[in-house]
SERO-4910 file (N, C-alpha, C, O; in steps of 0.05 Angstrom, whole numbers):
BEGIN
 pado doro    nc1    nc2    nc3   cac1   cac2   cac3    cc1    cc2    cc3    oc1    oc2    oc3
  Unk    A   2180   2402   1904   2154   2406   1917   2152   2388   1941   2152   2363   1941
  Unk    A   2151   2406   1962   2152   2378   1985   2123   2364   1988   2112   2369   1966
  Unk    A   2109   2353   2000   2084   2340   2005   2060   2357   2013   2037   2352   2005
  Unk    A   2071   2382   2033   2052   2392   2033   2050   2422   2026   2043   2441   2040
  Unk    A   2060   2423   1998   2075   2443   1977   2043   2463   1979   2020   2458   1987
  Unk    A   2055   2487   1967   2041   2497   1961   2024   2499   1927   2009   2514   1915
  Unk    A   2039   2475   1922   2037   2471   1894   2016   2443   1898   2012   2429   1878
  Unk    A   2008   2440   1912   1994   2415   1919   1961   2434   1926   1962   2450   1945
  Unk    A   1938   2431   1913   1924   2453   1916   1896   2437   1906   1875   2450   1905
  Unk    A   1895   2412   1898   1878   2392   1893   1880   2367   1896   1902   2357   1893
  Unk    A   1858   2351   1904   1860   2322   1899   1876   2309   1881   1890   2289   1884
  Unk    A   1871   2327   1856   1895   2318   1824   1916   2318   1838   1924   2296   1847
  Unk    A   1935   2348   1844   1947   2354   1848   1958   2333   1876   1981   2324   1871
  Unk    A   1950   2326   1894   1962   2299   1908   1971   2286   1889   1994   2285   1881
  Unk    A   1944   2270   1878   1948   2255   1865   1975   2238   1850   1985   2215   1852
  Unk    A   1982   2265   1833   2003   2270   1815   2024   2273   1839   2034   2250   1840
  Unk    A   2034   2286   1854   2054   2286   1873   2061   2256   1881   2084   2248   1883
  Unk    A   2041   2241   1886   2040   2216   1897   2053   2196   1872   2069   2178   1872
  Unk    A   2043   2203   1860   2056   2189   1823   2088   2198   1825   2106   2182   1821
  Unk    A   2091   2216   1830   2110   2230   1823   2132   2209   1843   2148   2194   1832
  Unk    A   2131   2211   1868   2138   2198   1885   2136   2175   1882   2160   2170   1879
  Unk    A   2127   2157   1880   2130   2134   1871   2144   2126   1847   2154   2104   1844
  Unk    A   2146   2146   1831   2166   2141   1803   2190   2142   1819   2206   2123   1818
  Unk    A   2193   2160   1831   2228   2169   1845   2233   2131   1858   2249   2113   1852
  Unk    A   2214   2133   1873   2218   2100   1892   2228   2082   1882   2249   2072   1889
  Unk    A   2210   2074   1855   2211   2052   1846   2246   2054   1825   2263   2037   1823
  Unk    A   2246   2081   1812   2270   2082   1803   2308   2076   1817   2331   2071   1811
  Unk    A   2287   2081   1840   2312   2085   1868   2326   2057   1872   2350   2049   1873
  Unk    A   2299   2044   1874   2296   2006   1874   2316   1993   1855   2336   1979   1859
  Unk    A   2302   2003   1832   2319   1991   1802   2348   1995   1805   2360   1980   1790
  Unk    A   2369   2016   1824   2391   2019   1824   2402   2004   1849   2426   2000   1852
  Unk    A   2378   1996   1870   2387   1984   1886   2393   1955   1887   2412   1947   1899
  Unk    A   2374   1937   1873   2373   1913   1871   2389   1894   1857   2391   1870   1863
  Unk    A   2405   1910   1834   2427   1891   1837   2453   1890   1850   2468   1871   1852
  Unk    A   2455   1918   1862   2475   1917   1889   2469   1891   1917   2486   1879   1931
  Unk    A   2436   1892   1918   2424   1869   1939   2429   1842   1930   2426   1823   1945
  Unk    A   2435   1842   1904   2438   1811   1889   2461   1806   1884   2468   1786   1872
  Unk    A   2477   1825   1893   2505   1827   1892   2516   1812   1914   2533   1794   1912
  Unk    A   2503   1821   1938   2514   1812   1968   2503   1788   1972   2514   1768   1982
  Unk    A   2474   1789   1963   2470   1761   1976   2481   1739   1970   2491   1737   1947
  Unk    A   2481   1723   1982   2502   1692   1977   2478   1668   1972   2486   1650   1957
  Unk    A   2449   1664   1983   2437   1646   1980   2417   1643   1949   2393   1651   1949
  Unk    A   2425   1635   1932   2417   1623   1898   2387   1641   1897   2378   1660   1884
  Unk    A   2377   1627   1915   2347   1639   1913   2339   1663   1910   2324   1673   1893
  Unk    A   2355   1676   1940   2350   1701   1949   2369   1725   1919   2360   1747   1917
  Unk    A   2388   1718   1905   2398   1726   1885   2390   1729   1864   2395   1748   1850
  Unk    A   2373   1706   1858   2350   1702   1836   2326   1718   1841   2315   1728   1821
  Unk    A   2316   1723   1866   2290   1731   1875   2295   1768   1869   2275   1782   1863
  Unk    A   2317   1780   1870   2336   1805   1868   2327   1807   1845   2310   1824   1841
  Unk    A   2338   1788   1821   2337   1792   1794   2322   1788   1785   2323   1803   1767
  Unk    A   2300   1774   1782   2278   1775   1783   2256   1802   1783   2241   1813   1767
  Unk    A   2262   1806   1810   2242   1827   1826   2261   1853   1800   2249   1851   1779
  Unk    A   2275   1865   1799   2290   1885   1788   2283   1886   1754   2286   1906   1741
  Unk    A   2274   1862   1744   2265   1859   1717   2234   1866   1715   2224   1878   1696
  Unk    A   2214   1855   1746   2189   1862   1753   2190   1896   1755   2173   1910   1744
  Unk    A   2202   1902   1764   2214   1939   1781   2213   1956   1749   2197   1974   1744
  Unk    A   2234   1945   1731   2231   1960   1712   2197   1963   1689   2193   1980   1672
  Unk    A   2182   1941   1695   2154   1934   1677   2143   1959   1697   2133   1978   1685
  Unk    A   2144   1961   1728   2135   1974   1738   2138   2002   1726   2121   2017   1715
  Unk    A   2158   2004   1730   2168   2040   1720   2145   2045   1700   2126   2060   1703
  Unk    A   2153   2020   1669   2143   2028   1638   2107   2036   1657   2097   2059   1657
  Unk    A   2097   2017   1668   2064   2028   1683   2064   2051   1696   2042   2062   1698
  Unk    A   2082   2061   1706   2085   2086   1725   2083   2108   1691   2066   2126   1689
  Unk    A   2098   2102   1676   2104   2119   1649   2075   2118   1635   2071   2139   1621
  Unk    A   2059   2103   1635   2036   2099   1624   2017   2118   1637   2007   2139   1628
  Unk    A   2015   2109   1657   2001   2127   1676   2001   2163   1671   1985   2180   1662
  Unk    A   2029   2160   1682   2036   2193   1673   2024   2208   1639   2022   2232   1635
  Unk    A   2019   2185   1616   2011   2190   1599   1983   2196   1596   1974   2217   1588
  Unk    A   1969   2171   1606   1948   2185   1615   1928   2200   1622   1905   2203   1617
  Unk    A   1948   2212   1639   1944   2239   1656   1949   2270   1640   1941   2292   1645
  Unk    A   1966   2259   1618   1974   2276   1598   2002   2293   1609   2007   2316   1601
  Unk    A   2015   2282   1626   2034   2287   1643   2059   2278   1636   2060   2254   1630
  Unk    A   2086   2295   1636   2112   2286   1629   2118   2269   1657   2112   2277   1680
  Unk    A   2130   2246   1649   2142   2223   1672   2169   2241   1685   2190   2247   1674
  Unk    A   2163   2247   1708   2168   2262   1731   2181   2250   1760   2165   2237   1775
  Unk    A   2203   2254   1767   2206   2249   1795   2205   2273   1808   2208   2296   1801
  Unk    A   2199   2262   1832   2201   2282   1860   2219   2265   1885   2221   2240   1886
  Unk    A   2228   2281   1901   2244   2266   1913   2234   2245   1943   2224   2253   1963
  Unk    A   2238   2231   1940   2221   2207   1959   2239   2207   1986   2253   2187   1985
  Unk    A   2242   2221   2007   2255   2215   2031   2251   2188   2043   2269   2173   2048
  Unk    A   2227   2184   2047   2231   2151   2055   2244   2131   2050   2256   2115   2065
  Unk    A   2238   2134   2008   2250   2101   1995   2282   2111   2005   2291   2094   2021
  Unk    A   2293   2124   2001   2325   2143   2003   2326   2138   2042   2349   2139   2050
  Unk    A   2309   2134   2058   2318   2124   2082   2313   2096   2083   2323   2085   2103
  Unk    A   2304   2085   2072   2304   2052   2059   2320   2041   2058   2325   2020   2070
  Unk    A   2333   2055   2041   2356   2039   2021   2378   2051   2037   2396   2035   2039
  Unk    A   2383   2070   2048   2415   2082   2063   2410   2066   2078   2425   2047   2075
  Unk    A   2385   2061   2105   2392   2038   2118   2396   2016   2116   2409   2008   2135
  Unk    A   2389   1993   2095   2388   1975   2083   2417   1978   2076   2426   1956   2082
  Unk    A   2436   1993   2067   2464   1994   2058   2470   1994   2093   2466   1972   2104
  Unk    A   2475   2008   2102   2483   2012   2127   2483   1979   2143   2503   1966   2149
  Unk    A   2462   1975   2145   2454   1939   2157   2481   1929   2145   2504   1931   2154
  Unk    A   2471   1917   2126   2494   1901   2094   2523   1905   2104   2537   1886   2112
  Unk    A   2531   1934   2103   2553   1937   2116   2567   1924   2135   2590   1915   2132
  Unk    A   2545   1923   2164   2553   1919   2188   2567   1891   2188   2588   1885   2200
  Unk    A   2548   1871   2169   2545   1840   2179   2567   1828   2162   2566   1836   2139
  Unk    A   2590   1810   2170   2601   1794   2163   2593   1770   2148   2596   1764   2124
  Unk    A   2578   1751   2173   2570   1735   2162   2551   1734   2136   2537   1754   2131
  Unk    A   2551   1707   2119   2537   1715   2093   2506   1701   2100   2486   1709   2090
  Unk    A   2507   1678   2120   2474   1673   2132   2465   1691   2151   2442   1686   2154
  Unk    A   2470   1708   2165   2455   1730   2179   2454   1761   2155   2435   1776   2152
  Unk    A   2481   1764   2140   2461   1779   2116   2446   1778   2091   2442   1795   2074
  Unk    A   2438   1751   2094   2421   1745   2073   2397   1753   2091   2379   1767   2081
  Unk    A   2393   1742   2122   2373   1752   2129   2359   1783   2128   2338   1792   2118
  Unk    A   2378   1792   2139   2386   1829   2133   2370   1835   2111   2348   1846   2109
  Unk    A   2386   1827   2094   2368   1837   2062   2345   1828   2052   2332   1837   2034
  Unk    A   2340   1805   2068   2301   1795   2058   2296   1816   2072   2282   1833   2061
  Unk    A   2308   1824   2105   2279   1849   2126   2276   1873   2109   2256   1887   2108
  Unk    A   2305   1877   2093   2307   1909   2076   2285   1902   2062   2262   1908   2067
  Unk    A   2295   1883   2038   2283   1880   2023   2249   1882   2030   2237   1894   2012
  Unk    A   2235   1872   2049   2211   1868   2058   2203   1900   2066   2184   1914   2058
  Unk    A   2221   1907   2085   2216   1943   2087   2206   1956   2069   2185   1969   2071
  Unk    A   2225   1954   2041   2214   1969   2016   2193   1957   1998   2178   1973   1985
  Unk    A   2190   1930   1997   2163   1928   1997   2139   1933   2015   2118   1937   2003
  Unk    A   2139   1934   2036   2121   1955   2049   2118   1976   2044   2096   1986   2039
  Unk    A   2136   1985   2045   2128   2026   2034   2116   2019   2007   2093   2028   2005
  Unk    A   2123   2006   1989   2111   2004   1961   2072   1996   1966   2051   2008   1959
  Unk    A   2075   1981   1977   2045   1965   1986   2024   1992   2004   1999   1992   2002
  Unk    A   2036   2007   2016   2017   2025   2025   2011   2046   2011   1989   2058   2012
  Unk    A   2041   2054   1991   2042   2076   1971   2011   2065   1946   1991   2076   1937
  Unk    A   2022   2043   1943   2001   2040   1918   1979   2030   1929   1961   2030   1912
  Unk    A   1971   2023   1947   1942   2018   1960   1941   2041   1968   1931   2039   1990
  Unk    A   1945   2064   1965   1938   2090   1973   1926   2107   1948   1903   2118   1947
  Unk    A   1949   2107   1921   1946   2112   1898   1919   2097   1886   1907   2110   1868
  Unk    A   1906   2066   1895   1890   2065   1879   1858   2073   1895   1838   2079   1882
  Unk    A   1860   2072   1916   1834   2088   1928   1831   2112   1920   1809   2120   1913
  Unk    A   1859   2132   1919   1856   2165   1900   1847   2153   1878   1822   2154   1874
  Unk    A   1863   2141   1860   1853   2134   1827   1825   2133   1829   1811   2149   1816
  Unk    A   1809   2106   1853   1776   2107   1838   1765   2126   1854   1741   2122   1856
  Unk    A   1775   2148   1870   1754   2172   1882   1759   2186   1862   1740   2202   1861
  Unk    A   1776   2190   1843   1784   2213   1822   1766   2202   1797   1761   2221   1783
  Unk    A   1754   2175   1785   1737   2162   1771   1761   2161   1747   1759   2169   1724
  Unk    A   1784   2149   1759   1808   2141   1733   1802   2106   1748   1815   2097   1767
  Unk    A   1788   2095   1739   1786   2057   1735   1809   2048   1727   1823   2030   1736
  Unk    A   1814   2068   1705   1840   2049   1683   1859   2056   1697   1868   2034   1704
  Unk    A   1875   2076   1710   1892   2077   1719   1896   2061   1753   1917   2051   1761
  Unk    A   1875   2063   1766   1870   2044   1784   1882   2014   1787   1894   2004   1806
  Unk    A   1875   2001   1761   1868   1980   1748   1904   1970   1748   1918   1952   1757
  Unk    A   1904   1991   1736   1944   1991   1726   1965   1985   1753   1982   1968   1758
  Unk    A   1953   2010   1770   1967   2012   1802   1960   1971   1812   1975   1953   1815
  Unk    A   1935   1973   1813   1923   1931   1815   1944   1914   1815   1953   1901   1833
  Unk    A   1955   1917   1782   1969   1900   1782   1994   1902   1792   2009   1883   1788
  Unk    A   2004   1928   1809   2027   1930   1814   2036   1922   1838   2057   1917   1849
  Unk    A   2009   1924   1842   2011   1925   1884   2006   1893   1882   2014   1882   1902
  Unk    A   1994   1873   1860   1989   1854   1873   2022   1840   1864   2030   1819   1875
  Unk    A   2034   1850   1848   2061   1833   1847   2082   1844   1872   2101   1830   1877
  Unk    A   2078   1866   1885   2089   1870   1910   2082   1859   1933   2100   1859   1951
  Unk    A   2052   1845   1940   2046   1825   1944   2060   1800   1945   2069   1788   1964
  Unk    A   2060   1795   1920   2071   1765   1911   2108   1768   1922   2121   1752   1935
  Unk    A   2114   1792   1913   2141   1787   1926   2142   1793   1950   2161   1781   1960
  Unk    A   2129   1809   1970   2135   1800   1994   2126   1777   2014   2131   1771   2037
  Unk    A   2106   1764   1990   2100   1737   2002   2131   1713   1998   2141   1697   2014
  Unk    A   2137   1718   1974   2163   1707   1964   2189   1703   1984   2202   1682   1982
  Unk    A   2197   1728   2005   2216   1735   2014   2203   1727   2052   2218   1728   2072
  Unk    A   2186   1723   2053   2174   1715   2074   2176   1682   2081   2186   1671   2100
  Unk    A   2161   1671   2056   2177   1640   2046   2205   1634   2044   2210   1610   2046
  Unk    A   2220   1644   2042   2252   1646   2039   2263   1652   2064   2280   1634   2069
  Unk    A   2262   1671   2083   2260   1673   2102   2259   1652   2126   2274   1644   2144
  Unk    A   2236   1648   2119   2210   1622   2143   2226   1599   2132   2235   1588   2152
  Unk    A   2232   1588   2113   2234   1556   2104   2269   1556   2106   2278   1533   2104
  Unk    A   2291   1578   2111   2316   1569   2108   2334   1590   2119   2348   1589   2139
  Unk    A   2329   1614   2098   2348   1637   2109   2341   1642   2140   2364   1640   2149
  Unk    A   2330   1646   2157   2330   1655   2184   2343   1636   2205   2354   1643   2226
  Unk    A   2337   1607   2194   2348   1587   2202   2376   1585   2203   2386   1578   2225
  Unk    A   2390   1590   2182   2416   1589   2174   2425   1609   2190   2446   1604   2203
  Unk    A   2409   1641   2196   2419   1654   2208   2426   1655   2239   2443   1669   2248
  Unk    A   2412   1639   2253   2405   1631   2274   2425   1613   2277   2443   1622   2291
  Unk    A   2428   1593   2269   2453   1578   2273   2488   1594   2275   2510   1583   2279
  Unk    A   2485   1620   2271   2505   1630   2271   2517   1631   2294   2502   1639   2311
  Unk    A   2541   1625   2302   2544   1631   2334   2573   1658   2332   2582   1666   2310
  Unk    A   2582   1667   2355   2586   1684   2355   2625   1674   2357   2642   1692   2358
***
């Protein structure tokens, strides 16, 4: 069903597409992040991967809740964005030799896909309270504010060392 399907025919009906899509994302994530914790070389930034990917999967089980909810089987649909995310984010990774300019690389990916996540679910929870689902709202809350927290995380990591290191690189 693409986005502006003909199977899309209510507010619900977004709604649920938008769920749907975000299940695909976040699942997409969970296969990407330990490939990202793979490459990176700086302790932190490897930890912050593993970490975030243990956070990613609590996510999903809330995405699964949700869908229950709703009285809905847990569903993907296919997410073109997160899937141009992550191909470019591989693509980057690829290019760079050095291991302090691609640690940088992978905080910007990494920060990319937390953005799409941060507008996806600040999107999802203004639908949730125009649709008068609180609880499910409530759920999306906590998801968006730990996407928050990690792209505050990777911004700190960034600013205090990795960009630095990268910068010192000479050619």
């Amino acid at each position: 069903m693409g986005l502006f399907s003909k199977d899309i025919a209510t507010f619900d009906d977004l709604f649920l597409h938008q769920l749907q899509d975000v299940y695909y994302a976040e699942n997409q994530i969970a296969k990407a992040l330990p490939k990202m914790a793979a490459k990176a070389t700086a302790p932190a930034l490897k930890q912050g991967f593993d970490t975030h990917l243990a956070e990613t999967e609590r996510q999903i089980t809330r995405l699964e809740q949700i869908f229950d909810l709703l009285g809905e089987k847990a569903k993907a649909v296919t997410c073109p964005a997160i899937d141009g995310i992550i191909k470019e984010a591989n693509e980057v990774a690829g290019e760079i030799e050095d291991k302090a300019v691609l640690d940088a690389a992978l905080i910007a990916s990494a920060q990319a896909v937390e953005h799409y996540e941060i507008a996806r679910y600040g999107t999802m929870i203004a639908w949730a309270n125009q649709l008068g689902r609180s609880e499910i709202a409530a759920i999306l809350k906590e998801t968006l504010d730990e996407e928050y927290a990690t792209d505050d995380k990777l911004t700190a990591m960034a600013t205090s060392a990795i960009n630095a290191k990268a910068e010192a690189v000479t050619a």
